[in-house]
C-alpha positions in Angstrom: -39.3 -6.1 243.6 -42.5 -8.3 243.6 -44.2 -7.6 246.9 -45.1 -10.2 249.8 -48.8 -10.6 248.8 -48.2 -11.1 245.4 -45.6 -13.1 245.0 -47.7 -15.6 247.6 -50.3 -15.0 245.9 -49.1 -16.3 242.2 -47.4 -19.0 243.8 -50.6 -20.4 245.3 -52.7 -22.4 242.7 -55.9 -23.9 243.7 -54.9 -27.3 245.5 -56.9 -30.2 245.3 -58.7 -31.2 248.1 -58.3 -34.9 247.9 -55.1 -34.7 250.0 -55.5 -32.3 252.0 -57.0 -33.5 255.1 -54.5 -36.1 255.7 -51.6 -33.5 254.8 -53.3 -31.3 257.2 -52.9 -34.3 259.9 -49.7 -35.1 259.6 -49.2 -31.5 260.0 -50.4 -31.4 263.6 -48.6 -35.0 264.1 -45.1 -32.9 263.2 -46.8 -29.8 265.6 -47.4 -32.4 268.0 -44.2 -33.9 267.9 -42.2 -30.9 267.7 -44.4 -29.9 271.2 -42.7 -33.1 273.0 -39.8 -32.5 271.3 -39.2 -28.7 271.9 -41.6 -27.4 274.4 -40.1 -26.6 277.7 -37.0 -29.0 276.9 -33.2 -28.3 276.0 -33.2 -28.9 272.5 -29.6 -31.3 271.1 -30.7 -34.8 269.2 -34.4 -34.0 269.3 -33.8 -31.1 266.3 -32.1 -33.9 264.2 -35.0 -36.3 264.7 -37.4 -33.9 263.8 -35.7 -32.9 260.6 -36.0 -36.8 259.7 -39.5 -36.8 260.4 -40.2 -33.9 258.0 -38.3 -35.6 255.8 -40.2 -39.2 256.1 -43.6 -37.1 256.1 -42.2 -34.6 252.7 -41.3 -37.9 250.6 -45.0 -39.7 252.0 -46.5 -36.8 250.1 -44.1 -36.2 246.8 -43.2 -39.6 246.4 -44.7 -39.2 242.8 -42.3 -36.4 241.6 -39.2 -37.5 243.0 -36.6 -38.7 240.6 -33.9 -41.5 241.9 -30.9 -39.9 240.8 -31.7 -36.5 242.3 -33.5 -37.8 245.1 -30.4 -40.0 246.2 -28.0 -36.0 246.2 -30.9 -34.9 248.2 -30.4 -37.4 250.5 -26.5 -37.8 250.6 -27.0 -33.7 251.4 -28.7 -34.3 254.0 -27.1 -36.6 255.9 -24.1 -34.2 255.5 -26.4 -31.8 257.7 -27.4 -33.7 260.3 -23.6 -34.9 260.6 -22.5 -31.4 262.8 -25.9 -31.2 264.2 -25.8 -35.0 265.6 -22.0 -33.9 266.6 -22.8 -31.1 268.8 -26.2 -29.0 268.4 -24.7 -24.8 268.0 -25.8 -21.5 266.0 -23.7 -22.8 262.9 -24.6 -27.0 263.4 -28.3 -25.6 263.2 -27.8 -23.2 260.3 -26.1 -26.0 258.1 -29.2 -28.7 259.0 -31.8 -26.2 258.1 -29.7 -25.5 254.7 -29.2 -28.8 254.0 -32.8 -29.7 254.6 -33.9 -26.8 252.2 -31.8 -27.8 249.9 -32.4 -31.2 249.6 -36.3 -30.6 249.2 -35.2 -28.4 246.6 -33.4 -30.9 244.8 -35.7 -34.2 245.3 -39.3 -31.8 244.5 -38.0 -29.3 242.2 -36.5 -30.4 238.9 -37.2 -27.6 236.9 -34.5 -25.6 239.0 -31.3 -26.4 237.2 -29.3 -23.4 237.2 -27.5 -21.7 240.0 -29.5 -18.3 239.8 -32.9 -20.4 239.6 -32.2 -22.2 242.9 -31.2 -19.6 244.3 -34.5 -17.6 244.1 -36.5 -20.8 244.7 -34.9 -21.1 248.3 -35.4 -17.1 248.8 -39.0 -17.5 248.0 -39.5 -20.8 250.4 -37.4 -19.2 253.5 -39.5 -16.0 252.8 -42.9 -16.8 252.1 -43.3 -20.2 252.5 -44.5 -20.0 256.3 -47.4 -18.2 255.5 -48.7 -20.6 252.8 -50.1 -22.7 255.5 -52.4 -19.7 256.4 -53.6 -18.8 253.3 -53.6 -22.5 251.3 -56.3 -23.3 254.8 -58.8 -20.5 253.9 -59.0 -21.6 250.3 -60.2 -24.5 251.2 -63.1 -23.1 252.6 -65.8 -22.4 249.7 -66.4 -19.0 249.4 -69.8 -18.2 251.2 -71.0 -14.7 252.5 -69.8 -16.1 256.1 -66.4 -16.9 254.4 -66.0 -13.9 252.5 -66.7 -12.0 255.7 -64.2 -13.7 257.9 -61.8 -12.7 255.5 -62.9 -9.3 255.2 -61.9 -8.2 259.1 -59.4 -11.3 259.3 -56.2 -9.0 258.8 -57.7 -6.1 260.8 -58.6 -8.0 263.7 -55.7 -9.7 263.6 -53.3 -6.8 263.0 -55.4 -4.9 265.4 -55.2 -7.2 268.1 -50.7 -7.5 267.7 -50.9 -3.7 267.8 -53.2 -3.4 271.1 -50.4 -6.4 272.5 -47.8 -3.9 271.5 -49.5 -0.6 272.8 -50.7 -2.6 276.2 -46.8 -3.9 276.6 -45.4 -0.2 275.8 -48.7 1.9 278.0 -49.5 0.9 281.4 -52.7 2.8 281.2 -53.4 0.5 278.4 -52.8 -2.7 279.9 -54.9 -1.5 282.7 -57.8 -1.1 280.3 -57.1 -4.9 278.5 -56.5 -6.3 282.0 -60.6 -5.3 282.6 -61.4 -8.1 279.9 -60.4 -10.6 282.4 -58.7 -12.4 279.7 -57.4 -15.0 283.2 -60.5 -17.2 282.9 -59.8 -18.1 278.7 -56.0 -18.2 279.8 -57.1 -20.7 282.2 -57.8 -23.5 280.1 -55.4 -22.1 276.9 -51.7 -21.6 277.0 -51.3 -19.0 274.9 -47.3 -19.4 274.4 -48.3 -23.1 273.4 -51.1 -22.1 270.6 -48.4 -19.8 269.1 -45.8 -22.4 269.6 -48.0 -25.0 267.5 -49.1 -22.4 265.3 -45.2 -21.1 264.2 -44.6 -25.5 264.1 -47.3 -26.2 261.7 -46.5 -22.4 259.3 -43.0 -24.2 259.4 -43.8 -27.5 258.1 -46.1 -27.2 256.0 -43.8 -25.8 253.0 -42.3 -29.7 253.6 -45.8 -31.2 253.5 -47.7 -29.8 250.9 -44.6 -28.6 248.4 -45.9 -26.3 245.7 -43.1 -24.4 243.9 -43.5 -21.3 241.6 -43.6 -22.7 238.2 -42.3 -21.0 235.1 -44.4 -22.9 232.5 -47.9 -23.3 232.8 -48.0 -27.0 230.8 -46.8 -29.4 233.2 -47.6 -33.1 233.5 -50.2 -33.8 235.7 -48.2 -36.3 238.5 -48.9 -34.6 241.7 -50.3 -31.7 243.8 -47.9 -29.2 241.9 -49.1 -29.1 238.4 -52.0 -27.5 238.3 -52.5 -24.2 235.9 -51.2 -21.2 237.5 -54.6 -18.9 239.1 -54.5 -16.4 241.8 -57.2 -17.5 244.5 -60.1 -15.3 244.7 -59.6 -14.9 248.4 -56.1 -13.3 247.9 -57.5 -11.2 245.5 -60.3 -9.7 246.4 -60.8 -10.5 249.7 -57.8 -11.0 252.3 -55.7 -7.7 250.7 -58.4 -6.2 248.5 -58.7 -2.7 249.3 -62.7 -3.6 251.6 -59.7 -5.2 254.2 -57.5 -2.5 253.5 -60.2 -0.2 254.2 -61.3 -1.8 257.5 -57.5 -2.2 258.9 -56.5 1.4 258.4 -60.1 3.0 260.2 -59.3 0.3 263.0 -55.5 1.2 263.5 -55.8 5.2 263.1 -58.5 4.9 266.0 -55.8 2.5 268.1 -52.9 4.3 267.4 -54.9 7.7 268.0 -55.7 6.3 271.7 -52.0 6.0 272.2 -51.4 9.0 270.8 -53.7 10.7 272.8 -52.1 9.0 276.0 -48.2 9.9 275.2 -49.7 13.8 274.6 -51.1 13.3 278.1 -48.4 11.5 279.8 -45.7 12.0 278.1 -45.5 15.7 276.8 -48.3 16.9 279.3 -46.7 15.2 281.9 -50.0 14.3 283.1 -49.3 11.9 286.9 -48.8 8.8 285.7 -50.4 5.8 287.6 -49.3 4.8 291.4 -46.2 2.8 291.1 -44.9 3.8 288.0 -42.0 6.1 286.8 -41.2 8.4 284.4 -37.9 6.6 283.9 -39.8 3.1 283.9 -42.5 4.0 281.6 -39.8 5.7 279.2 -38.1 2.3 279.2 -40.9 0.1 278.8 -42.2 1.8 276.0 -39.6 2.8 273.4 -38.8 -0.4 271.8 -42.9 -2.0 271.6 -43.6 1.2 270.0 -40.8 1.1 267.6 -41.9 -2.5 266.6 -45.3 -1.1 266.1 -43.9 1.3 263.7 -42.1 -1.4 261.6 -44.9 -3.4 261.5 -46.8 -0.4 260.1 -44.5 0.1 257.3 -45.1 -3.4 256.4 -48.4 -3.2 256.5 -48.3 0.2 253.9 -45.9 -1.4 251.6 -48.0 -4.5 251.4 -51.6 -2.4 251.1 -50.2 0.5 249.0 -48.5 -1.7 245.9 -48.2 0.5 242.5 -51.3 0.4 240.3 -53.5 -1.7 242.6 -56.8 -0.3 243.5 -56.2 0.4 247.1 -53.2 2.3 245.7 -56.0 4.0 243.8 -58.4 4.9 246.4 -58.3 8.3 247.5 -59.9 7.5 250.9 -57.3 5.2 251.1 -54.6 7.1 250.6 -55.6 9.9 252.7 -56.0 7.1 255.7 -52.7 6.0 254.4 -51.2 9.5 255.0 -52.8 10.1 258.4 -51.7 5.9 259.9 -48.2 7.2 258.7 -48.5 10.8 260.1 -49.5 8.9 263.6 -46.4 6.5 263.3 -44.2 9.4 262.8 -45.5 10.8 266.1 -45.2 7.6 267.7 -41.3 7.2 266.4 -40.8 10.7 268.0 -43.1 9.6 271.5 -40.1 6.5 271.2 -37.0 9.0 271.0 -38.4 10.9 274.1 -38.8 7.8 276.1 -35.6 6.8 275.3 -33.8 10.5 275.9 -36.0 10.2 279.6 -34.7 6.6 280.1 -31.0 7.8 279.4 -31.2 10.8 281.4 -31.2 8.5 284.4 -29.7 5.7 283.4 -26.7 6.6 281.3 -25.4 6.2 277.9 -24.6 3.2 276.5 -23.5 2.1 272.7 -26.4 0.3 272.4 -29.0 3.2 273.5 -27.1 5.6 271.0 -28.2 2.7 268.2 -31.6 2.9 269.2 -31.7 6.4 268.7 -30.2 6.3 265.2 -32.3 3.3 264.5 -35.5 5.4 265.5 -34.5 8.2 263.0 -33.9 5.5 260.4 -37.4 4.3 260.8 -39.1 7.8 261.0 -37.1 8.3 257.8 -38.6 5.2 256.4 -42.1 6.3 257.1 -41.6 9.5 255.7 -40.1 8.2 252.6 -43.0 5.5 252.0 -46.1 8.3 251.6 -43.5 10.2 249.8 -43.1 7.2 247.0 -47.2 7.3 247.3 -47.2 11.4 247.0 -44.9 10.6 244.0 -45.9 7.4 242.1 -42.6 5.8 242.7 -41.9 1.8 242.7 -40.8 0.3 245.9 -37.4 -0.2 244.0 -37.4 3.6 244.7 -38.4 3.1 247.7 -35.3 0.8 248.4 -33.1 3.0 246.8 -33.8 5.9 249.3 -33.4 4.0 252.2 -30.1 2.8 251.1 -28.7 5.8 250.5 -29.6 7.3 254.0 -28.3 3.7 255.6 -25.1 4.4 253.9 -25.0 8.2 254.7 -25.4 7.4 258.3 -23.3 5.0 258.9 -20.6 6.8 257.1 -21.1 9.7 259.7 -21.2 6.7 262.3 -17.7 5.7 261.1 -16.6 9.4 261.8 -17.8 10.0 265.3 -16.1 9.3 267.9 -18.7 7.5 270.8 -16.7 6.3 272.5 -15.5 9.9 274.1 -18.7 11.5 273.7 -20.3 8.6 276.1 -17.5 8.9 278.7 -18.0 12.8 278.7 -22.0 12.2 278.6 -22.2 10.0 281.3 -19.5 11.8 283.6 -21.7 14.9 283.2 -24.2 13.7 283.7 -23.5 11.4 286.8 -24.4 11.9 290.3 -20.9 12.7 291.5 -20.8 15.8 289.1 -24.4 16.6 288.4 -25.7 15.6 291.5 -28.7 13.8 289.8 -28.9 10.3 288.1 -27.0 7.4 288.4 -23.2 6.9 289.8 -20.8 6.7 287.8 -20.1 3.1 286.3 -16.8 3.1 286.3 -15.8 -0.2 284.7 -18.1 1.0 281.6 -15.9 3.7 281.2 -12.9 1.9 280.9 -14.3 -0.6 278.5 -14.7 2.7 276.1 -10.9 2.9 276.1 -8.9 5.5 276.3 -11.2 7.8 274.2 -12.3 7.9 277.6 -9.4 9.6 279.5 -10.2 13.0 279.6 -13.8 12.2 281.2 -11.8 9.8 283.9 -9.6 12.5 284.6 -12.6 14.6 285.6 -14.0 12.1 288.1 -10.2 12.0 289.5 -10.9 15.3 290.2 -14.1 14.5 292.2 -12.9 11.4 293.8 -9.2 10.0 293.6 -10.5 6.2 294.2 -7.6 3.2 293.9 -10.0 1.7 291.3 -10.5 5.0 289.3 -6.6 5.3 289.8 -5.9 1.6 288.3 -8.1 1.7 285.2 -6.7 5.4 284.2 -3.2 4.3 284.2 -3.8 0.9 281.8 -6.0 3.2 279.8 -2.7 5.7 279.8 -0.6 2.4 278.6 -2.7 2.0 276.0 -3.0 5.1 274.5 0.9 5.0 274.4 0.7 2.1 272.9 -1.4 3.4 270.1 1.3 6.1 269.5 3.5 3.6 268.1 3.3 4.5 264.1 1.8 1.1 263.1 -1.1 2.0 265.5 -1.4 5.4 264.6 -4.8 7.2 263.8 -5.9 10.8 264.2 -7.9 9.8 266.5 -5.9 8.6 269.0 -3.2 11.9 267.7 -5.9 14.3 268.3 -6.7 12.8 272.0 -2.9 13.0 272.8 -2.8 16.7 271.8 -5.7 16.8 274.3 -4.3 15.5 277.2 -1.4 17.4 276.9 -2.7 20.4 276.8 -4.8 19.6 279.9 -1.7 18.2 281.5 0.4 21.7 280.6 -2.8 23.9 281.4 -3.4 22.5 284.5 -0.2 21.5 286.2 -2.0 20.4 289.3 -4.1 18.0 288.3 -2.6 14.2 287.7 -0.7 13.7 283.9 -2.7 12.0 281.5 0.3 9.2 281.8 
């Protein structure tokens, strides 16, 4: 599978530079627009006059290349789209205006794309990569001067570097105390920082519509527009932005950030070192599990991207043997994740949705471990793939076997403050939504406390599970938790009948 980097990378010829300032301004007009449009505001009709802007702006541009009778499809498509979305503006109105929209660029830019298969991939490649051409088509127009080359150099580590201290500061309140002493209030002052990355995710969004450039197959194409010039791979994508100097630089900066954080869980968190005034355990256990498992991911990223089969980073033992150590410090941080988590739940109960988190954190921890073992072993990332897969599909297999819904009710009874005498009480209305999986543990609060709410949800749950009996709802579930209530029932005359 071609990687993210390269496959922007051979997509992006050199542009000509004629057109590009005034692409580049109506760019910000469709950022500004989109900032009255969208900022702050309930979004219905604005969304649909936006897409006809981008439209208007696209054809401004490509007028050249577009061919009547495709260009009139393009259109009938979409004004099919904007049809639902004009109707009532929902999840699925939105999803078919932002097909139809992709599809009819597709159509009006891209003749070469006749077959099914062939448009197919064209869209995959604009949905996936074409937000970051904006980026990347910006710095080559820049010549390539010592400053330049430079910038380039520590671009992606700074940049990386400063989403993972975001990350750490929103997962570490020793952390943020340490970026809150760069008084970042005064710049804040006069920048809105939700704003700048609102403009900057609007212009990475249209600019795929403004400046169309699609992957060409041939290399001899007539010279009508912005498009058709010979296939290269910028020099700044090559050798500077992901050559293995950046590469380099980001792994020394993030092995020192990520060993700060490291150092700070061993503290905290496994030396149970007093945390700051006005913090808990619980609270810092809470906050921190889910940043730290989007650093992870982010990580992986990052090492699938750097580490690409036969490249010379790939190469580089120095490299490599940073590679291994970022990766060991993930791992750590994936396990620093799961005992936040098992903290958090200790106090707070079980839900469904913590018991993903923990399977998800293994999954990741997994993926780490099986990306410096395609490095160890010269694999492709179609490998790579191919492992992860097969654990996905082992594990959720197990999933499909275990039965969470009793072994939350029995978890959380335990450990509840009525029985444990620690923790939270006892939600009783999550237990019944469990179902009656969850009898047996609702029997054991009866015996602690014989409330008329306790009473009413056990006997619908009892209903139920009669219900599920009947032969057409039979499983062995539902059998074997019979056979269990039963025998309670017979073992224990005194206590109330399972129904």
């Amino acid at each position: 599978m071609t990687s993210l980097a390269s496959t922007i990378a051979t997509d992006l010829r050199p542009i000509r530079h004629s057109s590009i300032p005034a692409k580049l301004g109506c760019a910000l007009a469709l950022a500004a627009l989109a900032d009255w449009l969208f900022y702050g505001e309930r979004i219905g009709l604005s969304l649909s006059l936006f897409a006809i802007a981008i439209v208007c702006v696209c054809v401004l541009f490509n007028h050249a290349t577009l061919d009547p009778r495709r260009a009139t499809i393009a259109a009938v498509i979409l004004i099919a789209g904007l049809v639902p979305a004009v109707e009532e503006l929902n999840t699925l109105s939105f999803l078919v205006l932002v097909t139809a929209l992709l599809v009819a660029l597709l159509l009006a830019t891209n003749p070469e794309t006749t077959g099914l298969a062939d448009r197919w991939r064209a869209l995959r490649n604009l949905v996936l990569f074409g937000p970051f051409r904006f980026f990347l088509e910006v710095l080559q127009i820049f010549n390539m001067s010592a400053f330049t080359r430079g910038v380039a150099l520590w671009l992606l580590p700074v940049v990386l570097g400063t989403v993972f201290v975001a990350l750490f500061a929103a997962a570490n309140p020793v952390i943020e105390q340490w970026v809150s002493l760069l008084n970042p209030k005064v710049i804040l002052d006069y920048i809105s920082i939700p704003r700048a990355l609102f403009w900057t995710m609007m212009l990475a969004l249209v600019w795929p519509f403004v400046h169309v450039r699609w992957r060409r197959r041939t290399a001899a194409i007539p010279a009508v527009a912005d498009v058709t010039e010979p296939e290269t791979v910028p020099p700044l994508i090559s050798a500077e932005f992901l050559g293995p100097s950046t590469i380099l630089r980001s792994l020394i900066l993030f092995n020192v950030l990520f060993a700060a954080q490291s150092v700070l869980d061993g503290l905290y968190l496994w030396g149970h070192v007093a945390l700051p005034a006005n913090m808990t355990y619980a609270a810092y256990a809470h906050r921190g599990a889910y940043p730290l498992i989007a650093t992870a991911v982010l990580a992986a990223a990052f090492v699938l991207v750097a580490m690409r089969p036969g490249e010379p980073a790939e190469k580089s033992q120095v490299i490599r043997a940073l590679v291994y150590l970022w990766v060991g410090q993930n791992v750590l941080l994936v396990a620093s994740s799961i005992l936040r988590l098992d903290l958090y739940v200790d106090i707070y109960m079980l839900t469904y949705w913590r018991i993903a988190a923990f399977i998800w954190m293994g999954l990741v921890a997994l993926g780490l471990i099986l990306i410096v073992t395609r490095i160890l072993l010269n694999r492709s990332n179609r490998w790579l793939i191919g492992a992860n897969m097969i654990a996905l599909t082992i594990i959720l297999y197990i999933c499909a076997l275990v039965n969470f819904d009793a072994f939350i009710a029995d978890y959380n009874v335990a450990h509840s403050r009525e029985v444990s005498g620690k923790g939270a009480q006892i939600d009783v209305a999550y237990l019944a939504q469990l179902g009656p999986q969850a009898l047996p543990a609702i029997e054991k609060m009866l015996q602690i406390r014989a409330d008329h709410t306790l009473i009413g949800w056990h006997d619908r749950l009892a209903d139920t599970q009669r219900m599920d009996m009947v032969w057409r709802a039979w499983g062995f579930r539902s059998w074997r938790l019979q056979r269990r209530l039963d025998d309670e029932a017979k073992g224990q005359p005194g206590n109330r009948p399972a129904g």
